[in-house]
C-alpha positions as CSV (number, residue, x, y, z in Angstrom):
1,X,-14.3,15.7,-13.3
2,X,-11.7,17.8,-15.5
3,X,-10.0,14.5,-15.7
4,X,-12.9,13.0,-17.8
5,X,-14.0,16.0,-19.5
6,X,-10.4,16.0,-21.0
7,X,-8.4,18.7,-19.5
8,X,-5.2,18.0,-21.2
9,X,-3.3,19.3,-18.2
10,X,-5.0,16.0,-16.1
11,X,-3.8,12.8,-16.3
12,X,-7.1,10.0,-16.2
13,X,-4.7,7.1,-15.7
14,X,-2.4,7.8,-12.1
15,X,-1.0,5.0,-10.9
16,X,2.2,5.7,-9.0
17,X,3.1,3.2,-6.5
18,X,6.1,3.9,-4.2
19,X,8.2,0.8,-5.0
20,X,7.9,-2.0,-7.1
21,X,10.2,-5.1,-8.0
22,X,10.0,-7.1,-11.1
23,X,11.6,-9.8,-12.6
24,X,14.8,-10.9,-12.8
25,X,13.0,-11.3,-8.9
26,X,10.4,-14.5,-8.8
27,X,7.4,-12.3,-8.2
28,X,6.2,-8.7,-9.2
29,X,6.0,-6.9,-5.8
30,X,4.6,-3.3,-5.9
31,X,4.9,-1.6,-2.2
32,X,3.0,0.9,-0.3
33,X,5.7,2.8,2.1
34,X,4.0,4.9,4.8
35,X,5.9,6.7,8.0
36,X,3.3,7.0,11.0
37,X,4.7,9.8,13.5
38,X,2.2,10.8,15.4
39,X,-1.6,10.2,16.5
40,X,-4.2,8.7,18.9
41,X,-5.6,5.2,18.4
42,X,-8.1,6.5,15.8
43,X,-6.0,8.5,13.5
44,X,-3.8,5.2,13.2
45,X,-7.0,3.0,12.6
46,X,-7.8,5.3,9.9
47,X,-4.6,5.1,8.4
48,X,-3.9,1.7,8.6
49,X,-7.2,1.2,7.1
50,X,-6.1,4.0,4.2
51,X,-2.9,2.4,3.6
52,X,-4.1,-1.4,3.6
53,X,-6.4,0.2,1.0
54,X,-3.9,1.4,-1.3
55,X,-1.6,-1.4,-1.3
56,X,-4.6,-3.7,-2.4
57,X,-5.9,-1.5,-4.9
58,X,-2.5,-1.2,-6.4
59,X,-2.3,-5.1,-6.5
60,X,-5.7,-5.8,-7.7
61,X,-5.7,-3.4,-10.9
62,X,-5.7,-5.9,-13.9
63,X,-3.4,-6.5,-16.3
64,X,-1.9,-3.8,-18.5
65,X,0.7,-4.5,-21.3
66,X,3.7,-2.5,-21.6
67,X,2.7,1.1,-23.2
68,X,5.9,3.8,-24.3
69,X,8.0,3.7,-21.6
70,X,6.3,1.9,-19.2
71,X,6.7,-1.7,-18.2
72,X,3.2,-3.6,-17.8
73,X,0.9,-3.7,-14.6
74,X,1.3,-7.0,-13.4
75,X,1.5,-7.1,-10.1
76,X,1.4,-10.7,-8.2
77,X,2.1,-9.4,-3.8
78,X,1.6,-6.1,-2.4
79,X,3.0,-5.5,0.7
80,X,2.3,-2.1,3.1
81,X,5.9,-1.2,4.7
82,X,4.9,0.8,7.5
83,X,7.2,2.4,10.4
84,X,5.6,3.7,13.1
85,X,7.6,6.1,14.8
86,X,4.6,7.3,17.0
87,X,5.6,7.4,20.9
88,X,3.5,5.0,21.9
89,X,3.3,2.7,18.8
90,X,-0.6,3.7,18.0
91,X,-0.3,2.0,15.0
92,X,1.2,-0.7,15.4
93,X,-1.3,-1.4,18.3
94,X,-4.0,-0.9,15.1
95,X,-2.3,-3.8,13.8
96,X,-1.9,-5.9,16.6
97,X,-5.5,-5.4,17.3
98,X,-7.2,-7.0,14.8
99,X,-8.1,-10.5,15.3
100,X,-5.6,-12.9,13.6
101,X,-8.3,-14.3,11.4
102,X,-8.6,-11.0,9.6
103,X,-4.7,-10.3,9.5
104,X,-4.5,-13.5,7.8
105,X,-6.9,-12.7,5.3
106,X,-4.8,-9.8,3.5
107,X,-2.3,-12.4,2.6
108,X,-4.1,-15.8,2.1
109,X,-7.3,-14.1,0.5
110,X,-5.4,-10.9,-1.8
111,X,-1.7,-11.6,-1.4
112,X,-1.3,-8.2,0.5
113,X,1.0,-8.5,2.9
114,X,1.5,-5.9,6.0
115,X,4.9,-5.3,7.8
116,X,4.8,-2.5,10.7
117,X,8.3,-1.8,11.9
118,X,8.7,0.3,15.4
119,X,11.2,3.1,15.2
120,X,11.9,6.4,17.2
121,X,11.0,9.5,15.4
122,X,14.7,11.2,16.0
């Protein structure tokens, strides 16, 4: 709300994705890097669920030309890097658990794309 009413101290534009790579590369790519350490099976739903969010969102905000300093918003892939260094791989079970059909989906319908590497928390 202080956003809108104009606080100056509040930015209304704040898009900050963790990584992106633009051309020279063939493609735009902007990433969404998460680290998953610890949870049951419904914290990890909920934040695959959060993170597959943001990595669309991030790849479906329309085109913005270059402004000061920054380059333009033209993202064509988003891809959610995930490690899960939960003992029991929680979220990469969320993953796995979804039928293929929807998995799919995040790359052939919106050209998100989600990797979840395993990895020990030490």
């Amino acid at each position: 709300m202080r956003r809108w009413k104009g606080d100056p101290k509040k930015q209304t534009v704040q898009s900050a994705p963790d990584f992106a790579l633009r051309k020279p590369f063939p493609f735009n790519i902007v990433f969404e890097i998460k680290y998953f350490e610890k949870g049951g099976a419904e914290r990890a739903a909920t934040e695959l669920v959060t993170d597959l969010y943001q990595a669309f969102f991030y790849r479906a905000l329309p085109y913005v030309p270059p402004k000061n300093r920054n380059p333009s918003w033209d993202y064509d892939y988003a891809c959610l890097l995930a490690c899960d260094a939960s003992p029991d791989g929680t979220l990469l079970n969320a993953w796995e658990s979804l039928p293929p059909k929807v998995k799919c989906g995040f790359w052939e319908g919106a050209n998100v794309y989600a990797m979840i590497l395993r990895g020990d928390g030490g």
